[in-house]
C-alpha positions as MATLAB code, in Angstrom:
seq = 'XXXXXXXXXXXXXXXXXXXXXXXXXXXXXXXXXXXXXXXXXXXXXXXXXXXXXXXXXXXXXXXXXXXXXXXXXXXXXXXXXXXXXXXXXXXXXXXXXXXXXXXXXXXXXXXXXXXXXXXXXXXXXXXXXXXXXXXXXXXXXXXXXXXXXXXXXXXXXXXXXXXXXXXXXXXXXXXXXXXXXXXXXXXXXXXXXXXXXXXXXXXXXXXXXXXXXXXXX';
ca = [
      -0.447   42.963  162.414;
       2.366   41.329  160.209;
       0.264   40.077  156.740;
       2.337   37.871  154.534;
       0.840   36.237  151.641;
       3.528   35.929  148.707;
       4.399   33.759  145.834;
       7.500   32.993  144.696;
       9.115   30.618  142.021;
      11.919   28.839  143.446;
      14.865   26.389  141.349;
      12.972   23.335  143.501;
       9.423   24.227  143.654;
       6.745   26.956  143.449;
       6.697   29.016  147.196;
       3.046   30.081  148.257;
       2.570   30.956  151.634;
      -0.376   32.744  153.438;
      -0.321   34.014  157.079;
      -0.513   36.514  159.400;
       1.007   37.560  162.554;
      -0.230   39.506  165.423;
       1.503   40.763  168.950;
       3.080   37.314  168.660;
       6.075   34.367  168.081;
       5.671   32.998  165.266;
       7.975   29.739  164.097;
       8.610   28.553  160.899;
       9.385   24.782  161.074;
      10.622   22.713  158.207;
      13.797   20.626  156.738;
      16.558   22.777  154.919;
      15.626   24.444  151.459;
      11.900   23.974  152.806;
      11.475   28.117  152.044;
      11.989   29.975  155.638;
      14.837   32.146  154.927;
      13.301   33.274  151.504;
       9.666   34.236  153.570;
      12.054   35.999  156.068;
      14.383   38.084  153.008;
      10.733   38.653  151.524;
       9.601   39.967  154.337;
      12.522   42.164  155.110;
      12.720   43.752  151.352;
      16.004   41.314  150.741;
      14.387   39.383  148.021;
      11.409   39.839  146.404;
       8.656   38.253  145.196;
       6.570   37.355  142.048;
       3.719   38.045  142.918;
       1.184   39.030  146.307;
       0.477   41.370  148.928;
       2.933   41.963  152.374;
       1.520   44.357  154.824;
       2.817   45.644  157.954;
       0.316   47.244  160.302;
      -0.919   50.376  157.648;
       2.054   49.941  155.604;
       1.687   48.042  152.275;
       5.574   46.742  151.992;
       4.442   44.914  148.888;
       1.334   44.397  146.305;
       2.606   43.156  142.753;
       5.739   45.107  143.105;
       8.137   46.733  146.051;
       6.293   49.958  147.562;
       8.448   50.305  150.853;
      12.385   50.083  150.664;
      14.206   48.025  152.978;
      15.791   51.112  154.540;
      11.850   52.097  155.604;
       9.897   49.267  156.090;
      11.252   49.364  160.122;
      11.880   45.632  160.448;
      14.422   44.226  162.940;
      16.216   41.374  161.315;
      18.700   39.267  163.308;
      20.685   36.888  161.478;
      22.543   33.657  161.823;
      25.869   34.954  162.270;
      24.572   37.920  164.214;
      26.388   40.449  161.665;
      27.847   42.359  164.131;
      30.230   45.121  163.100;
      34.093   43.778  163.922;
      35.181   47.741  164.468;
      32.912   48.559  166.912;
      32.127   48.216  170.864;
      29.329   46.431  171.687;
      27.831   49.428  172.535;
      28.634   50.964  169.600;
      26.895   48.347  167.592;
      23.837   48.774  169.515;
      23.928   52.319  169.839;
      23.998   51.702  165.773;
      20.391   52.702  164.829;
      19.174   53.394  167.915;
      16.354   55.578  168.598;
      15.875   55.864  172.242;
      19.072   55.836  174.261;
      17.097   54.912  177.409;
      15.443   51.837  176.153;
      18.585   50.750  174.897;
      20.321   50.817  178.230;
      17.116   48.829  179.685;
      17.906   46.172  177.135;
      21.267   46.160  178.374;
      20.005   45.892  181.420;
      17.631   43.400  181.153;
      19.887   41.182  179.431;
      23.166   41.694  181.507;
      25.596   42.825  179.451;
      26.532   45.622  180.859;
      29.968   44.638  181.956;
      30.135   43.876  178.001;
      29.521   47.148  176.542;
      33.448   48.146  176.288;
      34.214   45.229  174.827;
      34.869   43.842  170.730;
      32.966   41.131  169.270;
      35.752   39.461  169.319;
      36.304   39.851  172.626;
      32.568   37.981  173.790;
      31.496   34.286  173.302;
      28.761   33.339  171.090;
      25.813   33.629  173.301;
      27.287   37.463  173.887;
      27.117   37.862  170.472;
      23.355   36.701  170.453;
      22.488   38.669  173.315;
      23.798   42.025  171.546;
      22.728   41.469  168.094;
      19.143   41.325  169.593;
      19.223   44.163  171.752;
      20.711   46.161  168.216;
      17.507   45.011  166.491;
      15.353   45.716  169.239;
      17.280   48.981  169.967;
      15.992   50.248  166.504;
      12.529   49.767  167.953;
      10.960   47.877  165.060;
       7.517   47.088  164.210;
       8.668   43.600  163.631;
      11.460   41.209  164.086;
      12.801   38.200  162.100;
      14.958   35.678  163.867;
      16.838   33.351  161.188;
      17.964   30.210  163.442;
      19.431   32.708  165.796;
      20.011   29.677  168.643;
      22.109   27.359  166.367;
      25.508   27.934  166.638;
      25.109   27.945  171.024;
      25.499   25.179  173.545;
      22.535   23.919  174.893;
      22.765   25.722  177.866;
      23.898   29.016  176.864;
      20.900   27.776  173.936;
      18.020   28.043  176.943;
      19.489   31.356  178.944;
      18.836   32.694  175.408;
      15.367   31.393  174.503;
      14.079   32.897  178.108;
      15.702   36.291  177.084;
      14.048   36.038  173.714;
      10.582   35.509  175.305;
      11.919   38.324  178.347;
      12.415   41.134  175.571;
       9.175   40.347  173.792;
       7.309   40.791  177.137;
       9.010   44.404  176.926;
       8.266   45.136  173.125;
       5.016   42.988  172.500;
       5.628   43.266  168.337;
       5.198   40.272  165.587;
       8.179   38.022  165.379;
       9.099   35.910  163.074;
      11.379   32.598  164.032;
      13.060   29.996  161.815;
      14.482   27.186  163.425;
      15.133   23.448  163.035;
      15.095   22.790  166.548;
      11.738   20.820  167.250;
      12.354   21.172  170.773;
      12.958   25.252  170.577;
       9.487   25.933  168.327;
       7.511   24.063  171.004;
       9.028   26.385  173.906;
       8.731   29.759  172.200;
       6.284   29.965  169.070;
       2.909   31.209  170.443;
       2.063   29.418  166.906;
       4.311   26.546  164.761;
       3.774   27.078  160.940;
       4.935   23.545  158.811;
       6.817   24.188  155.827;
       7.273   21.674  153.184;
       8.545   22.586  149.939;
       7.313   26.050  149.801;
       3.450   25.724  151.278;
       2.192   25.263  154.749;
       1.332   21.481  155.340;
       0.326   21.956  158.750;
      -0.320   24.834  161.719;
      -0.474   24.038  165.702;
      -2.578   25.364  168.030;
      -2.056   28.631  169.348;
      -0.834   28.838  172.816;
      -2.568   32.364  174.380;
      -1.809   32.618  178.106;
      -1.310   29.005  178.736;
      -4.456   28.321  176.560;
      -4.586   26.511  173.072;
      -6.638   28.416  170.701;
      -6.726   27.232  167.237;
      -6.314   29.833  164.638;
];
């Protein structure tokens, strides 16, 4: 269980959010400079907050002050941009943290990319590039995940292979994770719950969707 409930003064206005995450997808939906990204760096031990209390599972990350570095708080992030190192093999870069070779190959597997793993960054399109910066954060075996518009820069077809590999892998590791996006469309398809930002607070929360099921939180 993923507990987030921060505070935050922001140039624009005052960020307050309260929520919590189980075995779950999780979407935070709002226009630009609505707040997501900070939640997400907040989360992750990238930024911090003023005030309030994150907890991960038994772990208190934060309660007034940083208690867990970034280094330890186990928490997948996947980027924008991906972030993947330019130097290395696709393998290499998901070997890169790894704690279980085995489950890293069933990724791999899962996701076809085998034929990939010899291969530069530069070397793969961009939906590549999604496909192994997600098996890297998965590959670390994290209590969480964080997904910052990770869809955005793809076509819309190589955009959908991607969303069912998204909800594939989190069949396989059943965790809390966390997705910004600005893609109505995208939230609908794969948040098990759609959180509403507006200027730093929650204006609104769906229904959960459990097994086909709405269940309202």
């Amino acid at each position: 269980m993923l507990t987030v409930d921060i505070q935050k003064q922001l140039p624009h206005f005052y960020l307050n959010i309260q929520f919590s995450a189980s075995n779950e997808i999780i979407v935070l939906f709002g226009p630009s400079g609505s707040g997501k990204t900070t939640i997400l760096n907040c989360i992750s031990g990238l930024d911090q907050p003023d005030s309030g209390v994150i907890r991960l599972n038994e772990t208190t990350f934060f309660d007034g002050k940083p208690l867990v570095t970034i280094q330890n708080r186990n928490i997948g992030y996947l980027f924008q941009e991906y972030a993947l190192f330019p130097h290395m093999t696709v393998w290499k870069n998901i070997a890169y943290g790894m704690k279980n070779e085995a489950f890293a190959k069933d990724l791999i597997q899962e996701l076809r990319i085998e034929h990939l793993t010899a291969k530069y960054p530069s070397e793969i399109s961009g939906g590549e590039k999604q496909r192994v910066a997600l098996i890297r954060a998965i590959a670390t075996e994290p209590a969480a995940l964080l997904l910052d518009e990770p869809f955005s820069a793809l076509d819309n077809d190589t955009r959908e292979k991607s969303h069912e590999e998204l909800l594939r892998v989190h069949q396989l590791w059943r965790i809390p994770i966390i997705l910004v996006t600005h893609n109505h469309n995208e939230a609908e398809k794969l948040g098990n719950r759609i959180l509403y930002l507006k200027e730093g607070k929650i204006v609104e929360k769906n229904p959960r969707k459990d097994s086909g099921t709405l269940v309202f939180p």
